[in-house]
N, C-alpha and C positions, 0 to 999 in steps of 0.2 A: 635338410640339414642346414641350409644357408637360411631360409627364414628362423629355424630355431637361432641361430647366432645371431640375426637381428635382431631378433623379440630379444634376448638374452640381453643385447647391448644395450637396447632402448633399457630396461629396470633398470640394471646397474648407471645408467644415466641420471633417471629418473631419479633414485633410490642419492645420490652422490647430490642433485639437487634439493632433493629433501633435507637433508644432514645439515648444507648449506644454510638455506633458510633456516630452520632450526636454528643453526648454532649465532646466524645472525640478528634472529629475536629474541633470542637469551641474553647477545652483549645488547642490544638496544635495551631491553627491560634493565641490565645491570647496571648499562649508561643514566639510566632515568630513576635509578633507586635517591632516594632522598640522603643526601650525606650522613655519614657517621659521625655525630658532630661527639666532642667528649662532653662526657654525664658533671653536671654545673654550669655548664658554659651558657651563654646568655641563647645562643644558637639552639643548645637541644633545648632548653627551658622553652623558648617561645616557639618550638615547631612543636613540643609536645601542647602547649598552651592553643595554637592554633589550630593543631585537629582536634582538639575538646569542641573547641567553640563550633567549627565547620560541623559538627555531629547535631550539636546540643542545641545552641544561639542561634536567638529568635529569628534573628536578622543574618542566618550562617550566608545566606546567597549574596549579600550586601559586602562580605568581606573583602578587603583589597588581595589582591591575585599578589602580589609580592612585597608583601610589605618588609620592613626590615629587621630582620632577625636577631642584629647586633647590639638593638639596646637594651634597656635594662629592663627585666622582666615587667615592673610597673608602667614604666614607658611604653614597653609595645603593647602592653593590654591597652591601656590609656588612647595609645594611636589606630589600634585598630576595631575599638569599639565605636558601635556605631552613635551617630548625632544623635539618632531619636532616643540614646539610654543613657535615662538620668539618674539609674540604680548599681548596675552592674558593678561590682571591687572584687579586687586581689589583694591576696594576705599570707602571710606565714604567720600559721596560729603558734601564738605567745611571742612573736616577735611585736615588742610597740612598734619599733621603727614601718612598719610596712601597714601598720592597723592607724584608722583617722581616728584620732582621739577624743573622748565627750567628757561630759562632767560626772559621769558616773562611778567613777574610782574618789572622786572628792565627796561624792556621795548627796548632791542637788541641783537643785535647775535653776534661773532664775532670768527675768525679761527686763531688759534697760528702755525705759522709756522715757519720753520727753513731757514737760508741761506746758499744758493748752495755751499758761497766761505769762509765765517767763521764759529765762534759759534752763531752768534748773533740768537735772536730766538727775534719776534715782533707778536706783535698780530694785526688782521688788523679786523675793525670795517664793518660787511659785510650787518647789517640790522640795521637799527633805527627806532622805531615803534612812530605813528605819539598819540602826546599827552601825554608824558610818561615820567616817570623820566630822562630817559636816552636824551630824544629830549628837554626837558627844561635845562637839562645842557649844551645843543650847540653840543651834539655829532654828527656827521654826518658819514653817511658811506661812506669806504675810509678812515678815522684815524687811527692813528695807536698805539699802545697801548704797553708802554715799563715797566711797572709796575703791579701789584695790590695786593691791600694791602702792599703798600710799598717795595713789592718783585719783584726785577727785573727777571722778565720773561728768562726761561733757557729751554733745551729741556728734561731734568730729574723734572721739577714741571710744566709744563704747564696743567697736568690734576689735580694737586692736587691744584692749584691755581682754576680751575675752579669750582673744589667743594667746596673750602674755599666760593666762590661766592654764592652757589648754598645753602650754610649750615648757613646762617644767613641774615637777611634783612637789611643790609647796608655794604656796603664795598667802597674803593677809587681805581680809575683807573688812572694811571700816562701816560698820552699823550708824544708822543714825533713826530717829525720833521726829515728827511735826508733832509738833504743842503751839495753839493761840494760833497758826501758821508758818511758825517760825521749824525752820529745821536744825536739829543739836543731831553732832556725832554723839553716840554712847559708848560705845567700846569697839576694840580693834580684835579679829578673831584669827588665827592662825591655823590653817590648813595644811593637811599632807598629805599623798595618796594613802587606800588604802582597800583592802582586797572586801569587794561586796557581795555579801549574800542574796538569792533569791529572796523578792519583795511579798511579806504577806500580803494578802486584799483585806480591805477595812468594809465591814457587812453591818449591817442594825435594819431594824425593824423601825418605819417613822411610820407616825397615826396621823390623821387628818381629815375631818368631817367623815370620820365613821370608816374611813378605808384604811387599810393595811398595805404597806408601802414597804416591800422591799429594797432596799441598797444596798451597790456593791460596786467598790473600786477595787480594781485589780490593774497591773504598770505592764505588763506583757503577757504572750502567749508561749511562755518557754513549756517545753515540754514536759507533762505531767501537771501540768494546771489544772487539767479538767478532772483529773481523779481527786485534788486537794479540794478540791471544790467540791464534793461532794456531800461533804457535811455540812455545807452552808446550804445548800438547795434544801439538804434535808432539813435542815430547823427553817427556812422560809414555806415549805410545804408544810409543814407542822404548826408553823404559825398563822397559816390560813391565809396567807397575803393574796391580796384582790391587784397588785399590777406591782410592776418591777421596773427601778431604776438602772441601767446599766451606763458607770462612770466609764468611760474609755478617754477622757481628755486628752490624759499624758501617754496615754498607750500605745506604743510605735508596734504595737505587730510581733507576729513570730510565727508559729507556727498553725496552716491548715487546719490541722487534726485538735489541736486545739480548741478554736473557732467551732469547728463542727460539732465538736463532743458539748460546748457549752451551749449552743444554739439546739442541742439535741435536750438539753434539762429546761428549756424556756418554752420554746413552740409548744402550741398544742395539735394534736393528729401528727405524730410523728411515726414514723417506722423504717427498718433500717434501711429500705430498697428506695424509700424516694429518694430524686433527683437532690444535688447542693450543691454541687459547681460544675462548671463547666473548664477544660484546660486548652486551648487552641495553640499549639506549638509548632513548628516548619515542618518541611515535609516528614522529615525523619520519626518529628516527636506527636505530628498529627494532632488530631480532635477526640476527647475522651472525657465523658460524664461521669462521674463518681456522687453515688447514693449516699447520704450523711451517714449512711453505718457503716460502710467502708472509710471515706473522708476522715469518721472522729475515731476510727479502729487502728489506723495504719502503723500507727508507732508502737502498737502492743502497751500503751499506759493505761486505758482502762477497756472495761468490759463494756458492751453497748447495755448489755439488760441493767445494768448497771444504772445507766445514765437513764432507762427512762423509768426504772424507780422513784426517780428524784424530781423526773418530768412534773412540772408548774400548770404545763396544760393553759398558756397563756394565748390570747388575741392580739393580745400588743403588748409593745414594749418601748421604753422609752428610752433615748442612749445620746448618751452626754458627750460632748466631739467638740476640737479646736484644729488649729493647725498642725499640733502635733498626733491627732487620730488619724494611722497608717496601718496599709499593711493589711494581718490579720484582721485588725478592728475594721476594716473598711471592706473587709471579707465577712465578720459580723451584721456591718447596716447592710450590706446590698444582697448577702446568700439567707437573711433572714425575711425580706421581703417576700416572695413568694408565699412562704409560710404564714407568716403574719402582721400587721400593722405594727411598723417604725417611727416613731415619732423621735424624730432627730433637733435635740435641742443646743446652741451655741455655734458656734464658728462652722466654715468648711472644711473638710478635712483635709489630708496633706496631697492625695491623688496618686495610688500607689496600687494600680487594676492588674498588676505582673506580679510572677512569682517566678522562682530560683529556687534552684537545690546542686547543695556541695558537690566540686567535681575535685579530686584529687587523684592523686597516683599509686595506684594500685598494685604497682609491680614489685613482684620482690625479688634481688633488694629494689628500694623506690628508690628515682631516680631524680623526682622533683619534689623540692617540699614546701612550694607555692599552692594553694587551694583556689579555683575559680568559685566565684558564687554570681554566673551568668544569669542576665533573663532570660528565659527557657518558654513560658507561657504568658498569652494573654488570659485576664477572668472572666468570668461568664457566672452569671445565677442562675437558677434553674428554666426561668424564664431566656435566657439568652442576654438579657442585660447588665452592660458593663460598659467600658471604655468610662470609665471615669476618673481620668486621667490628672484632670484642673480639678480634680475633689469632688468630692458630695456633698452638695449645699446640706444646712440645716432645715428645718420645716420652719425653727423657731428661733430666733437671731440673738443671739446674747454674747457678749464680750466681757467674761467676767473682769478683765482688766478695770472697766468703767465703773468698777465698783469696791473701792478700799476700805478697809483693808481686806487681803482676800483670807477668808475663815478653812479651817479644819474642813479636811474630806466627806462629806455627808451631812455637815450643818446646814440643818431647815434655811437658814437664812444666807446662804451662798447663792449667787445667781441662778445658777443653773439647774440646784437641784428647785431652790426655790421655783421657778419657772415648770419644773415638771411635776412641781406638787400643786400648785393651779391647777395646771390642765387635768391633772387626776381625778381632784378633786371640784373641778367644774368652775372654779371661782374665775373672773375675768382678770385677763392678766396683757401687759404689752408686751407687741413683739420684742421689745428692747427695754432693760432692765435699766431704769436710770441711776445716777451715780446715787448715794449714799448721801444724807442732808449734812453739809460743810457749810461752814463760815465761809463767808468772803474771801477768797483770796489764797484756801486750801488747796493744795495741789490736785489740778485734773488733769489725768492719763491723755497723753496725744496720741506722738507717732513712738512708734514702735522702734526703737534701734536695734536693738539684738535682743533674740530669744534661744537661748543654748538648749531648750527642751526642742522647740522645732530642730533648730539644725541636728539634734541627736537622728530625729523622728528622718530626717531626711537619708540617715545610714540603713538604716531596718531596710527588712526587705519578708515578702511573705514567703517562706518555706512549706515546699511540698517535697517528693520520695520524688523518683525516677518514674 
């Protein structure tokens, strides 16, 4: 009987330090809950912004262990992303205030450059977007621009001039004219923002010693390109075309599946299982190959049998690149190598081997209405090649700058397309396109001061799904 009351004593001992612990690593786990901070407050915003990233971002193990939670949602993204991302932004879509501003709501791009043999500095009109304020004033690209805001253009304000542009929704541009070498203002043009439509692509059929010559500019990869595009492959297949120009100059990128699906109507020996990228992301997000029928499918815009209806069945392709070729377009030259010969004509490109996808709040109700659009992946071609960080050289070196005035999209006689209708066409050509025959004394293009199509091209970012 006295050992049962022993043994009895020992449980109820036992059983009373169990409870104990227990109740003591419930308050430890309670003590260590992350505050309730209130829903707006600079606090929940960036602890809900910093486990995105701790999941997501590339560089989640690189994060600061405490950083500070009080400042302002852009601020702490800003401070807690890491040195090596020169892409990463935060946004409240449809607020400006929180969005870096471009020249696309004024609806053109244009590069201020300097002359070889004075001071004069000119800005030269490089894109007009089709519907836009900028194309209802008569601007065309090729103008040239000796003014704005009544300030004649120098090489110490050409960047402070283009943020006067960029910091309010209307501003005037002063046109001017070289005749004999003398330059005349012609008229003064008035702008104002205004809301821009998706950019059609400009397509033609050029002939040249007996070949058939596809071209095609297109300004981005937004989603649904690849199905719009479909009619144009089909009257280029229909027209028998023996090689194909692809314009990607001004093209900052967009989306993946975009990329794939068009790379899927050029390549020849396609099918939906082969390899087209590669996505190398932190531990969480890992390493994953995606076959171009998946890649150009993901978005549900078009059908794959689709795209290879329209299939060209091509060996090479030639693709037209500057500074401002990012992004998906750089997902183009490098995911279509494996497949087949790129011959990469003009500038290097912007150096954009990462991609992002939308992180927002999901909860309902939502609690934050900041969106990340983190880098999430390194890219990879099928081959494994990529880090092409500092851009992608071209094959064939051309500055269409060096050569005034610059012509309409597809004109035979533009640098660049001109350069890939040589090599089409076998005829000898330089690696550098010399300037255009001027008088003495004409202006020639130096250094570059501002270029608002680059700086655009430097927002884009390539988009993939989760």
């Amino acid at each position: 009987m006295k050992k049962r009351s022993t043994h009895l004593k020992r449980i109820v001992y036992y059983c009373s330090y169990l409870i104990i612990l227990i109740v003591s690593l419930q308050s430890c786990k309670k003590d260590s809950k992350q505050p309730d901070y209130p829903a707006g407050s600079n606090e929940n915003i960036n602890t809900w912004i910093l486990d995105s990233l701790k999941r997501y971002y590339y560089w989640n193990e690189q994060l600061p262990s405490d950083p500070n939670i009080s400042l302002s949602p852009k601020d702490f993204f800003n401070t807690v992303r890491n040195a090596s991302d020169r892409f990463s932004y935060i946004n409240i879509p449809n607020d400006a205030t929180t969005i870096t501003p471009n020249n696309r709501n004024f609806g053109f791009d244009y590069v201020t450059v300097s002359d070889q043999n004075s001071a004069k500095v000119i800005g030269i009109i490089k894109l007009v977007l089709k519907d836009s304020p900028a194309s209802r004033a008569g601007l065309k690209r090729g103008d040239y621009i000796s003014k704005i805001n009544g300030k004649i253009l120098t090489s110490t304000n050409a960047q402070a001039l283009q943020d006067e542009i960029l910091s309010g929704d209307h501003f005037s541009l002063g046109l001017a004219e070289q005749n004999n070498n003398v330059w005349t203002d012609t008229r003064t043009v008035e702008l104002t923002k205004g809301i821009i439509l998706d950019q059609k692509e400009i397509s033609k059929v050029l002939e040249s010693a007996g070949k058939k010559i596809g071209y095609l500019y297109f300004l981005d990869f937004n989603g649904g390109l690849a199905s719009s595009l479909t009619p144009v492959f089909n009257n280029f297949k229909s027209e028998g075309i023996t090689d194909l120009i692809l314009d990607l100059r001004y093209n900052s990128g967009g989306q993946v599946a975009e990329a794939a699906a068009i790379c899927a109507m050029v390549a020849q020996n396609i099918t939906y299982d082969k390899a087209f990228i590669t996505y190398k992301g932190n531990k969480n997000g890992g390493t994953r190959t995606e076959s171009i029928g998946t890649a150009a499918t993901f978005d549900r815009t078009v059908n794959f049998n689709v795209l290879l209806q329209q299939n060209l069945g091509l060996s090479k392709v030639y693709i037209l690149s500057t500074a401002s070729t990012a992004s998906a377009s750089e997902v183009m030259i490098n995911n279509l190598k494996p497949f087949i010969q790129v011959i990469q004509i003009g500038e290097k490109t912007r150096g954009k081997d990462e991609a992002s996808f939308r992180i927002f709040d999901a909860r309902n109700p939502k609690q934050v209405n900041w969106e990340i659009h983190p880098i999430v992946y390194k890219l990879f071609n099928a081959q494994g090649s990529g880090n092409y960080s500092a851009g992608i050289p071209p094959d064939v070196a051309v500055n269409e700058i060096n050569t005034l005035p610059l012509l309409p999209f597809g004109d035979q006689n533009d640098p660049l397309v001109k350069t890939a209708i040589a090599r089409i066409s076998g005829k000898v050509t330089k690696t550098r396109i010399d300037l255009n025959t001027m008088l003495l004394g004409a202006f020639r293009p130096g250094n570059i001061l501002m270029d608002s199509r680059a700086e655009s091209a430097q927002q884009g970012m390539v988009i993939t799904h989760r």
